[in-house]
Residue frames relative to the residue before (quaternion, step in Angstrom):
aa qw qx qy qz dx dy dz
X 1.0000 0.0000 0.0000 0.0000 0.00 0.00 0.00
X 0.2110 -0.8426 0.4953 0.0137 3.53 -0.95 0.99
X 0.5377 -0.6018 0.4767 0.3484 4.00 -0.45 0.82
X 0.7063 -0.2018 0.1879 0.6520 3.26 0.95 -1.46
X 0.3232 -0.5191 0.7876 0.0762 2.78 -2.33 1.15
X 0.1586 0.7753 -0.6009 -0.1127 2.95 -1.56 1.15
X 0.5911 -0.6458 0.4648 0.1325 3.38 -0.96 1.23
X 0.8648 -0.0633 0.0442 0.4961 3.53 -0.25 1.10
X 0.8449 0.2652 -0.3414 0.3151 3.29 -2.32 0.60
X 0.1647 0.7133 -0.6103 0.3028 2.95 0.33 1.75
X 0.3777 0.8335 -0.4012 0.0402 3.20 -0.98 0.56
X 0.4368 -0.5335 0.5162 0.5081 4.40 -0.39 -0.75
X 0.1932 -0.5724 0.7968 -0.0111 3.07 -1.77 0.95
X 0.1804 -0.6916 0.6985 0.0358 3.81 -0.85 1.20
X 0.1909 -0.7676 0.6115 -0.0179 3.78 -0.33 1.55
X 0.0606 0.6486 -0.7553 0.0720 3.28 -0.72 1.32
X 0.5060 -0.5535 0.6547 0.0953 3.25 -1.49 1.15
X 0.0494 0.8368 -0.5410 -0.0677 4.00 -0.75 0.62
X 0.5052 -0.5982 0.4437 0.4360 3.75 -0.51 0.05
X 0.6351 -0.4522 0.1500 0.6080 3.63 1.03 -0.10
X 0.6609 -0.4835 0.5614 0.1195 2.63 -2.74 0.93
X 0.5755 -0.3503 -0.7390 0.0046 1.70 -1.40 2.37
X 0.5581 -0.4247 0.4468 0.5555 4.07 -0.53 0.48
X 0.4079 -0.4800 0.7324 0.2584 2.42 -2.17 0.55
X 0.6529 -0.3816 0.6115 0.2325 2.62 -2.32 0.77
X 0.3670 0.6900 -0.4492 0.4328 3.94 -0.48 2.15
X 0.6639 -0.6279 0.2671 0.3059 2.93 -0.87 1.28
X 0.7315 -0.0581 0.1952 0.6507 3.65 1.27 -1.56
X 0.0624 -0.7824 0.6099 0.1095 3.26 -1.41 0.49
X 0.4431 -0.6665 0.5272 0.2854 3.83 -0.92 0.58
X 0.0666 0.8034 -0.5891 0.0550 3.42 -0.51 1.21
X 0.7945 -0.3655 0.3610 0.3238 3.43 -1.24 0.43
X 0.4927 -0.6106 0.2996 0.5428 3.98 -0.35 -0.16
X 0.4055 -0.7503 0.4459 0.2717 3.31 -1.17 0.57
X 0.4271 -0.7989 0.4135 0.0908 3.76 -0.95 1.56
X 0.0658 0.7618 -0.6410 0.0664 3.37 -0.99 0.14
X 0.0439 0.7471 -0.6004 0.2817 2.26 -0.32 2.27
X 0.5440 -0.5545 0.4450 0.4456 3.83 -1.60 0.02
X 0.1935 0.8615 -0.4649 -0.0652 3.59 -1.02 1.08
X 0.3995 0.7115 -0.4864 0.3124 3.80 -0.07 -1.11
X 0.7293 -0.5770 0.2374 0.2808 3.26 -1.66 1.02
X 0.6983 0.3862 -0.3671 0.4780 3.32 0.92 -0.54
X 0.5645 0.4135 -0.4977 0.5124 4.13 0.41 0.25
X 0.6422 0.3869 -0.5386 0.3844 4.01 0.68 -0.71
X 0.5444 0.6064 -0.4686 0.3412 3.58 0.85 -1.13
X 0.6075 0.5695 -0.2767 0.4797 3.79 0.30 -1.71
X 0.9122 0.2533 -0.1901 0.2600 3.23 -0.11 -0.73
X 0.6366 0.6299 -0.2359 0.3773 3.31 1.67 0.07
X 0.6635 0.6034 -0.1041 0.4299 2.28 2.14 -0.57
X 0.5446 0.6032 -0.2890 0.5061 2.78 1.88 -0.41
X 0.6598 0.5586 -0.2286 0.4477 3.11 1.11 -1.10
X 0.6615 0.4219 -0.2930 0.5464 3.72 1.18 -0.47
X 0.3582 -0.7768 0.2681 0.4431 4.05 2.09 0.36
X 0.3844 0.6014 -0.6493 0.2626 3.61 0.00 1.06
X 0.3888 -0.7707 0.4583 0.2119 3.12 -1.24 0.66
X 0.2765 -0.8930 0.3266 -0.1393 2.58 -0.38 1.51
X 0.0614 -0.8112 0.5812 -0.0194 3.95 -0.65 0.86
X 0.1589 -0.6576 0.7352 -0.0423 3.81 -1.82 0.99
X 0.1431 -0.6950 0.7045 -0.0130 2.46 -1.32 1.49
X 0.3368 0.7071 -0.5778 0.2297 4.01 -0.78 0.17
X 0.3429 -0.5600 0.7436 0.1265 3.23 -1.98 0.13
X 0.1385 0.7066 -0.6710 0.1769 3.14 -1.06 1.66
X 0.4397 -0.8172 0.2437 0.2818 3.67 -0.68 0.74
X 0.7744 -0.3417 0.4423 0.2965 3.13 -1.95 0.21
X 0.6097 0.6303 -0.3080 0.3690 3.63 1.06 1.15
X 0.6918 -0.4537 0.2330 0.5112 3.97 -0.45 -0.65
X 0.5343 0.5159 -0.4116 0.5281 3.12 1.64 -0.84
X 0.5909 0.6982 -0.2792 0.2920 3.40 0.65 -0.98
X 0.8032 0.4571 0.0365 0.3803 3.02 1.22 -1.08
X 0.4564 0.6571 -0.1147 0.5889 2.43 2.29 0.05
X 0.6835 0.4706 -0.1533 0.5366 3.00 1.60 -0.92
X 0.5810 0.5786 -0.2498 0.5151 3.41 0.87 -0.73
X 0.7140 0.5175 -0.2447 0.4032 3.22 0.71 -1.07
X 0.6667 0.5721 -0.1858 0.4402 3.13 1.25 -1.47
X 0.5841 0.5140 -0.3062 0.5485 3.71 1.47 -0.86
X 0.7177 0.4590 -0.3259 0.4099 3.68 0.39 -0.71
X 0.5864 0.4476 -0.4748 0.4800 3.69 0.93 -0.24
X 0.6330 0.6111 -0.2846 0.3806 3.67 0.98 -0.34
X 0.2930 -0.6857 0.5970 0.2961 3.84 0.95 -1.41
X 0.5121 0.6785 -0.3701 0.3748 3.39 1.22 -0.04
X 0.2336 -0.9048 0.3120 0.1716 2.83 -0.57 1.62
X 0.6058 -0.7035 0.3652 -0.0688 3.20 -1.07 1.27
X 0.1802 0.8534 -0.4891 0.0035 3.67 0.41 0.89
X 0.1568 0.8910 -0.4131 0.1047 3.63 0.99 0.40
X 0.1428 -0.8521 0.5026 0.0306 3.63 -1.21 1.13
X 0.3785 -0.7417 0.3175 0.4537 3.82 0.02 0.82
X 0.1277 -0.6778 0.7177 0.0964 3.64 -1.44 0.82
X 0.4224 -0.6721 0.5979 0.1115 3.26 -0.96 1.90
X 0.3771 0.6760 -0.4775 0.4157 3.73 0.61 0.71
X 0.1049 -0.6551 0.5432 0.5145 3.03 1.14 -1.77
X 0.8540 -0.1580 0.3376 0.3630 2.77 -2.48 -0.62
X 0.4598 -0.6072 0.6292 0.1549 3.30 -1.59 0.11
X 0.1542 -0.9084 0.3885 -0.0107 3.23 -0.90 0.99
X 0.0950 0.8607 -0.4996 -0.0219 3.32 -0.26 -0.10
X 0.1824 -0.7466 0.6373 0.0560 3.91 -0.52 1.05
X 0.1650 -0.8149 0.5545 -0.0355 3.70 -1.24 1.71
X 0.0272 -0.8503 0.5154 0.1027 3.18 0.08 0.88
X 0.2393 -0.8471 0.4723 -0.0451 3.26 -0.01 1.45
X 0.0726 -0.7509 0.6383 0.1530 4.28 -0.68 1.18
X 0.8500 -0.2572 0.2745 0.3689 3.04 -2.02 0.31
X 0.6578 0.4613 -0.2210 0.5529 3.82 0.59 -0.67
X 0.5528 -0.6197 0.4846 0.2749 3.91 0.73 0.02
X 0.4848 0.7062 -0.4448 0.2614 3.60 1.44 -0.29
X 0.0157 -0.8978 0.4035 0.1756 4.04 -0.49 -0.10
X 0.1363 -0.7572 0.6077 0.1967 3.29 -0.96 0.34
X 0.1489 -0.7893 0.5614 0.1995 3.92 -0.61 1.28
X 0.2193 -0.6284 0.7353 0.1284 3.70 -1.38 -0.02
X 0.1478 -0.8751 0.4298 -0.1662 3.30 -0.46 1.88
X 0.1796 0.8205 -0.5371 0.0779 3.54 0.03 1.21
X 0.2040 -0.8549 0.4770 -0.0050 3.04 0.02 1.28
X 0.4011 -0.7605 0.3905 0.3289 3.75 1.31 0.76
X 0.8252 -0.3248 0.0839 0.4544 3.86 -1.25 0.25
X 0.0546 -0.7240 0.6024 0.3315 2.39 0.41 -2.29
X 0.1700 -0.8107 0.5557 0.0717 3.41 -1.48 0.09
X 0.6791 -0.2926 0.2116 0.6391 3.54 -0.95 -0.41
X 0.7730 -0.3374 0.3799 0.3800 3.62 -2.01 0.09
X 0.3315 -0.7805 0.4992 0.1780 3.73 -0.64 1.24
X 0.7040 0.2860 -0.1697 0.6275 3.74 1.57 -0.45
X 0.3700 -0.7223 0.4718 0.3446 3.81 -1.00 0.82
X 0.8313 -0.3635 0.2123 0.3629 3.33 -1.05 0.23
X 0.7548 0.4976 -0.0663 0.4224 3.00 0.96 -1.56
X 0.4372 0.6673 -0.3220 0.5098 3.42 1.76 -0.27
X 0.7349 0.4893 -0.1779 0.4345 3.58 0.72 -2.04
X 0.5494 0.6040 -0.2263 0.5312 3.20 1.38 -0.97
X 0.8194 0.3279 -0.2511 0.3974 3.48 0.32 -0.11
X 0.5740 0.4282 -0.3244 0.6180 3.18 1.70 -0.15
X 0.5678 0.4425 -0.4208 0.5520 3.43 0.90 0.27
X 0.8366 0.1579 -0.3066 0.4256 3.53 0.22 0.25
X 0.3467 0.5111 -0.5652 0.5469 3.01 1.21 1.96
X 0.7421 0.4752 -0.2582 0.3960 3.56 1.18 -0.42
X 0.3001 -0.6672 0.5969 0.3293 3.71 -0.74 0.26
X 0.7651 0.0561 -0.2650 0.5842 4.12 0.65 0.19
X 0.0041 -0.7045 0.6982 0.1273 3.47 -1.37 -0.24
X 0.4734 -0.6529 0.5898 -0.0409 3.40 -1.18 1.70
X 0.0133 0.7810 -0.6241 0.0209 3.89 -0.24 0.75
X 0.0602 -0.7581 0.6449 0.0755 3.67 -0.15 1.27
X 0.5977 -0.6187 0.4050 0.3099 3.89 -1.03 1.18
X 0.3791 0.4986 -0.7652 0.1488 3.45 -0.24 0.59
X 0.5542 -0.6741 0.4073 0.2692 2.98 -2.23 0.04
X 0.4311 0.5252 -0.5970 0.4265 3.82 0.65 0.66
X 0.6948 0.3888 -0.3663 0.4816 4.12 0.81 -0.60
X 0.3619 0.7224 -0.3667 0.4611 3.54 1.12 0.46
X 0.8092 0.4701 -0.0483 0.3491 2.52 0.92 -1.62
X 0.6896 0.2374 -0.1562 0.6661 3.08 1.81 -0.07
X 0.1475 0.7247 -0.6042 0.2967 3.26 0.46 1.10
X 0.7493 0.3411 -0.3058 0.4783 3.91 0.36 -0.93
X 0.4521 0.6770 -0.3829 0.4365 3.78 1.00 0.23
X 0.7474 0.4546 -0.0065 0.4845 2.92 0.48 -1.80
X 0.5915 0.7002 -0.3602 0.1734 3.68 0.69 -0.63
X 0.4548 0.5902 -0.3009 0.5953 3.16 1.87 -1.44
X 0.8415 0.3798 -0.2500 0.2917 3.78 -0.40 -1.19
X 0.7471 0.3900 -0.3355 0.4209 3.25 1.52 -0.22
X 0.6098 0.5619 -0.3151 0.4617 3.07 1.56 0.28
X 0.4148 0.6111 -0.5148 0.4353 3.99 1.36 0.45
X 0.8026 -0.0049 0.1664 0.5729 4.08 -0.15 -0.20
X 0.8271 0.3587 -0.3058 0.3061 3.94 -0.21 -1.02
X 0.4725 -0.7024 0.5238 0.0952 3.04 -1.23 0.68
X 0.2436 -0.8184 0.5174 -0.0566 3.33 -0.69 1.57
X 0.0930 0.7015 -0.7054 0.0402 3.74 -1.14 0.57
X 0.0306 -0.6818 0.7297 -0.0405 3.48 -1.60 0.67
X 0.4136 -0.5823 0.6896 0.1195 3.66 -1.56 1.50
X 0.0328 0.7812 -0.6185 -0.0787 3.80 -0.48 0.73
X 0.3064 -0.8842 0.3050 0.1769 3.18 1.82 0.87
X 0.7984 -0.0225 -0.1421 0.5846 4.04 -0.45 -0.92
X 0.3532 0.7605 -0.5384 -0.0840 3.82 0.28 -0.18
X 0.4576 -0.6678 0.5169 0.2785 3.89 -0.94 0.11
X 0.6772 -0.4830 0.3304 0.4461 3.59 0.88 0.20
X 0.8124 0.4936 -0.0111 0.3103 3.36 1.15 -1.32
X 0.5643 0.6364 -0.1586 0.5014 3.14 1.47 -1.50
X 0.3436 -0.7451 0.5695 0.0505 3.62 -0.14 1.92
X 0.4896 0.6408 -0.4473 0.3869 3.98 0.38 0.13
X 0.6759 0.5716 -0.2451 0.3954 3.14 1.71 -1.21
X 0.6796 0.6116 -0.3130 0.2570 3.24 0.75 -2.22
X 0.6360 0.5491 -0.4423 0.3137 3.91 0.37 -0.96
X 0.6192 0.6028 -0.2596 0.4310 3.65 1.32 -0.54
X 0.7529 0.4499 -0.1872 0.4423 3.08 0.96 -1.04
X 0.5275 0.6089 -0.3980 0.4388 3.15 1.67 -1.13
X 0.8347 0.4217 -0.2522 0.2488 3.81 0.54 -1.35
X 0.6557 0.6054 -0.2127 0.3978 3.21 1.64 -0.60
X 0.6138 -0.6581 0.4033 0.1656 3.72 -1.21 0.49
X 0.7836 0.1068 0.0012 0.6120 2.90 1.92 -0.93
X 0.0861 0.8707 -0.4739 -0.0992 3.10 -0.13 0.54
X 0.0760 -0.7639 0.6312 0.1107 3.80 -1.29 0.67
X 0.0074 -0.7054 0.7072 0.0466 3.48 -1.13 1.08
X 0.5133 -0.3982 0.6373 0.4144 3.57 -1.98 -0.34
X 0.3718 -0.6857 0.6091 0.1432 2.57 -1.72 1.46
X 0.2341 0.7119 -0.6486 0.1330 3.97 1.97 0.10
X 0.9028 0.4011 0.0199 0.1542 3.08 0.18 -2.15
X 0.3217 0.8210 -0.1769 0.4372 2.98 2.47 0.38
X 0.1980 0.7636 -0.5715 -0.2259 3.04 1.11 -2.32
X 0.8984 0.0027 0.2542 0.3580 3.28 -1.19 -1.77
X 0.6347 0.6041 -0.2102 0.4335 3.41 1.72 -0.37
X 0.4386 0.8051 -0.3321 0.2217 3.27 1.80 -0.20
X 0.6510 0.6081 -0.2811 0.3570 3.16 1.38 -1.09
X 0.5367 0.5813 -0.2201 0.5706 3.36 1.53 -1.03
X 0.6786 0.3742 -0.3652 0.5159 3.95 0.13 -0.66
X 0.7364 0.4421 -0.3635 0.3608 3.52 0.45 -0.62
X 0.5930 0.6837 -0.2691 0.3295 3.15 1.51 -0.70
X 0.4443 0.7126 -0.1501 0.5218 2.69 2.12 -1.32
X 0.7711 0.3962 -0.1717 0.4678 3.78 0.56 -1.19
X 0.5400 0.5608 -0.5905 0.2126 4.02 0.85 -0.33
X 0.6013 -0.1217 -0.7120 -0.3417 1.03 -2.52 0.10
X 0.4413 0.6567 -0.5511 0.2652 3.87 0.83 0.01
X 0.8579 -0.3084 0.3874 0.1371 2.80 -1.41 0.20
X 0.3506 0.7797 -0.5186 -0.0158 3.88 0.16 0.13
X 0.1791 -0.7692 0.5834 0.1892 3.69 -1.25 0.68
X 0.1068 -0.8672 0.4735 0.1113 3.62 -0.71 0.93
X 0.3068 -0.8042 0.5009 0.0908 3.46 0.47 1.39
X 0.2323 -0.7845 0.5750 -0.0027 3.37 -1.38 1.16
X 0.5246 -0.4911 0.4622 0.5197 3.62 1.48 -0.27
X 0.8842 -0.0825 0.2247 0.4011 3.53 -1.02 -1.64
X 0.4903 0.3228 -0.3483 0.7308 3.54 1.42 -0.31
X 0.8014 -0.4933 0.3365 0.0340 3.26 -0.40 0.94
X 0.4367 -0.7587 0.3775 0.3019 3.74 -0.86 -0.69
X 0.3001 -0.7901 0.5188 0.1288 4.03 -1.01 0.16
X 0.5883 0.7341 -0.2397 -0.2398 2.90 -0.30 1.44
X 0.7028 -0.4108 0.3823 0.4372 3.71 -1.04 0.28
X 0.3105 0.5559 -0.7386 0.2211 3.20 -1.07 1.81
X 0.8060 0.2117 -0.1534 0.5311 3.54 -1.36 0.80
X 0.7281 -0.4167 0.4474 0.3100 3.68 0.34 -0.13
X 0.6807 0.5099 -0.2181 0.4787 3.28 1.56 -0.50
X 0.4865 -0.6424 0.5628 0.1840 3.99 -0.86 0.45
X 0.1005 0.7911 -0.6020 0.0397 3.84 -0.49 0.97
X 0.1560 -0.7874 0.5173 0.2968 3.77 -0.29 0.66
X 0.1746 -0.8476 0.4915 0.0974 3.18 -0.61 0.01
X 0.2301 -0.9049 0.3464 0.0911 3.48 0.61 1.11
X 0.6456 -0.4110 0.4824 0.4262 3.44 -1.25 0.95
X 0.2443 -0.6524 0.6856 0.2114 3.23 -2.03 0.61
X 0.6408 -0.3644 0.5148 0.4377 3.83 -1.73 0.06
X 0.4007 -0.6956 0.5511 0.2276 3.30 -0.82 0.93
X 0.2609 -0.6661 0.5271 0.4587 4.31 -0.11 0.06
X 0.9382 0.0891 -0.0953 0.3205 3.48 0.33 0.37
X 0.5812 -0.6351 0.1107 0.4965 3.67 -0.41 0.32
X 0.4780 -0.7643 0.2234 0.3707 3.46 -0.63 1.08
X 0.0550 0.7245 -0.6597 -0.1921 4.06 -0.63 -0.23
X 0.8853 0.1736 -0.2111 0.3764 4.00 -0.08 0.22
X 0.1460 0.7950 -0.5869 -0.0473 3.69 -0.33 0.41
X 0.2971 0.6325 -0.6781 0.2275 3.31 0.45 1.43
X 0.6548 0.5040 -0.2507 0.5044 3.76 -0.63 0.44
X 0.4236 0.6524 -0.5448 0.3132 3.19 1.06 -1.12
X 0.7633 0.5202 -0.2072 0.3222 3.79 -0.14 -1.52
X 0.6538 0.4470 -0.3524 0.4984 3.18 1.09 -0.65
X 0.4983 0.5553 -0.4438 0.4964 4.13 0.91 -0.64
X 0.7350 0.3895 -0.4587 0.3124 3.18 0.23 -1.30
X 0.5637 0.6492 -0.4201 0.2904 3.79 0.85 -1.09
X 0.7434 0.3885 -0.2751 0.4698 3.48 1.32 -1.67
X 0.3377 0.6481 -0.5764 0.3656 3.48 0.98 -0.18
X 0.7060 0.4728 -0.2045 0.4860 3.40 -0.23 -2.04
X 0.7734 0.4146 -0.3610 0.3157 3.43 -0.12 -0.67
X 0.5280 0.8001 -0.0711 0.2757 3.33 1.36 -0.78
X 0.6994 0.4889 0.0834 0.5147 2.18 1.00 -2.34
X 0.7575 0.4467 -0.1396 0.4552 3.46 1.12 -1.11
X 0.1335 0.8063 -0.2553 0.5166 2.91 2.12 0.32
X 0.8440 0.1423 0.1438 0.4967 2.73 -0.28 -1.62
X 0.7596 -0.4195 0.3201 0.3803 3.93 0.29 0.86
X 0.4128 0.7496 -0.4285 0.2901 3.60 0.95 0.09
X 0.0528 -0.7821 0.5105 0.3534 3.77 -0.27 0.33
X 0.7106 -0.4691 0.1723 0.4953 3.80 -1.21 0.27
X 0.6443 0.5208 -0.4271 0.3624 3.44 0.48 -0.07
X 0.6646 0.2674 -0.3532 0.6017 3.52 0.91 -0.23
X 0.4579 0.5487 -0.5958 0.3665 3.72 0.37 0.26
X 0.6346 0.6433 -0.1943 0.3816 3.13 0.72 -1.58
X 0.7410 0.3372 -0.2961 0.4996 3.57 0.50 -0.90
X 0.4780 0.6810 -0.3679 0.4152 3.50 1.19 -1.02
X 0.6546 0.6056 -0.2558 0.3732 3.03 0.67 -1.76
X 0.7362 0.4766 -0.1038 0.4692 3.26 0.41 -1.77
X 0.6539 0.2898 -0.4664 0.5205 3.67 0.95 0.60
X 0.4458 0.5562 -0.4528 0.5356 3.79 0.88 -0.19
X 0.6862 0.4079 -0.4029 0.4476 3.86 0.22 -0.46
X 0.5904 0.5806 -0.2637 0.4948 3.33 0.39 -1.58
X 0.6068 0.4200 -0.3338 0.5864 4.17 0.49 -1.13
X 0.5524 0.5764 -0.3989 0.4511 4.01 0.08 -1.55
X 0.7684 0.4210 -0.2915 0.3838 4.06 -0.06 -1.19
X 0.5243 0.5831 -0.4394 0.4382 3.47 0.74 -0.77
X 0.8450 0.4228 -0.0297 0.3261 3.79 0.45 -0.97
X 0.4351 -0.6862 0.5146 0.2739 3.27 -0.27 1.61
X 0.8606 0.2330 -0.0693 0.4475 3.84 -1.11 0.60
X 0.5725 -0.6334 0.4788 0.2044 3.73 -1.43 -0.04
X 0.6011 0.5466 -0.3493 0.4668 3.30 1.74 -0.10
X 0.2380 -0.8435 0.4678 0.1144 3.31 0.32 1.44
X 0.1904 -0.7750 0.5241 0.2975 3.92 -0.60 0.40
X 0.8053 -0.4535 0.1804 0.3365 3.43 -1.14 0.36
X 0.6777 0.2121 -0.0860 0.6989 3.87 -0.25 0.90
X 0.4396 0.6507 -0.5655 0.2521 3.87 0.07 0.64
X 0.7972 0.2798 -0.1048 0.5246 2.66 0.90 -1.89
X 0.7825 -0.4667 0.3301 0.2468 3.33 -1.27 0.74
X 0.1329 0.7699 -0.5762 -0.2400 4.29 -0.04 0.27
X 0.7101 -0.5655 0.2586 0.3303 3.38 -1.22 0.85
């Protein structure tokens, strides 16, 4: 039995350190060494959670390559279990150019893809080993959204990060439609957030802001929810979003309602920055 199943977005993040955000326009710059490490939302998710002690399972397809191998590797220092099928795409990727202040900008190539790498009835069964399941948007777990709907709707609890969306962009809605919780960026939102959430009751919807913190939408009502004090000085806030997700997920775990998840949450991020990468070491992140 598993706290949480999550369902996609494995991948590498190549961390390049920059002198600041946005480069100049220049032949070459001297950066710090360049990393290669395991990242994307569904490895930050996986791995905060463990780190915050839920037990924790991944399912995904990631390839038969170095990035690939990176990942795998990165799961086995963990015990996290690991259902993973090979996609002849390859690995996923994502380059972070990361400034002195920890701010980032990511570049996301999440390679073709293809049909679903696991039949239905598989996911389905690891979903009723889990008390939540996490559905990170890629498109092969798309693809089995109207499968899955019955099984995620007997007892387990469901959240999805529809991360930049604009309110509008129909790729998103099948996620949002199936989940319980949903968290998006409020980057690509602006002033329209209040409406998209409105769009999503009655669940739950958190609209993360980065450093100003989060909004959220339950009942019709507005909760701000303010950045926490990092415990230390920050140097990375990729991932940051994903903690907050396991934060919330966590927290609600354990009897929390969404307002104290939420704040909970919002220290688990704030902890997440302090730390170069997603392999959290023991006692970083915050336990509720």
């Amino acid at each position: 039995m598993y706290d949480l199943l999550v369902i996609g977005g494995l991948g590498v993040d190549v961390r390049v350190r920059v002198p600041g955000l946005p480069l100049p326009v220049v032949d070459s710059v001297t950066v710090e060494p360049i990393d290669l490490r395991i990242g994307n939302t569904g490895a930050g998710v996986v791995l905060a959670a463990h780190a915050l002690g839920l037990r924790v399972a991944v399912v995904d397809a990631i390839g038969a390559d170095p990035a690939g191998d990176v990942v795998r590797a990165a799961l086995g220092r963990t015990g996290i279990t690991a259902v993973l099928a090979e996609d002849p795409a390859g690995t996923r990727r994502s380059v972070n150019l990361v400034d002195p202040a920890g701010r980032r900008m990511s570049l996301y190539d999440p390679r073709a893809g293809g049909p679903a790498p696991f039949p239905a009835a598989q996911l389905a069964a690891l979903a009723h080993d889990a008390t939540h399941v996490h559905l990170s948007i890629m498109g092969w777990v798309r693809e089995l959204l109207p499968a899955l709907r019955d099984v995620l709707g007997e007892g387990v609890g469901t959240s999805t990060d529809l991360h930049d969306w604009d309110g509008e962009n129909a790729y998103h809605r099948p996620f949002a439609d199936l989940a319980e919780l949903v968290l998006v960026s409020g980057a690509a939102l602006g002033d329209r957030a209040g409406a998209a959430a409105a769009a999503l009751a009655p669940r739950p919807v958190l609209v993360t802001r980065g450093g100003d913190g989060a909004d959220l939408h339950l009942g019709g009502e507005v909760s701000r929810v303010p950045a926490a004090t990092p415990p230390g000085p920050v140097v990375d806030t990729n991932g940051a979003g994903d903690a907050f997700a396991a934060g919330i997920i966590a927290a609600r775990l354990r009897g929390a309602t969404w307002r104290e998840a939420a704040g909970y949450a919002a220290r688990v991020a704030a902890a997440a920055c302090t730390h170069d990468g997603m392999e959290y070491p023991p006692g970083l992140l915050p336990r509720p």
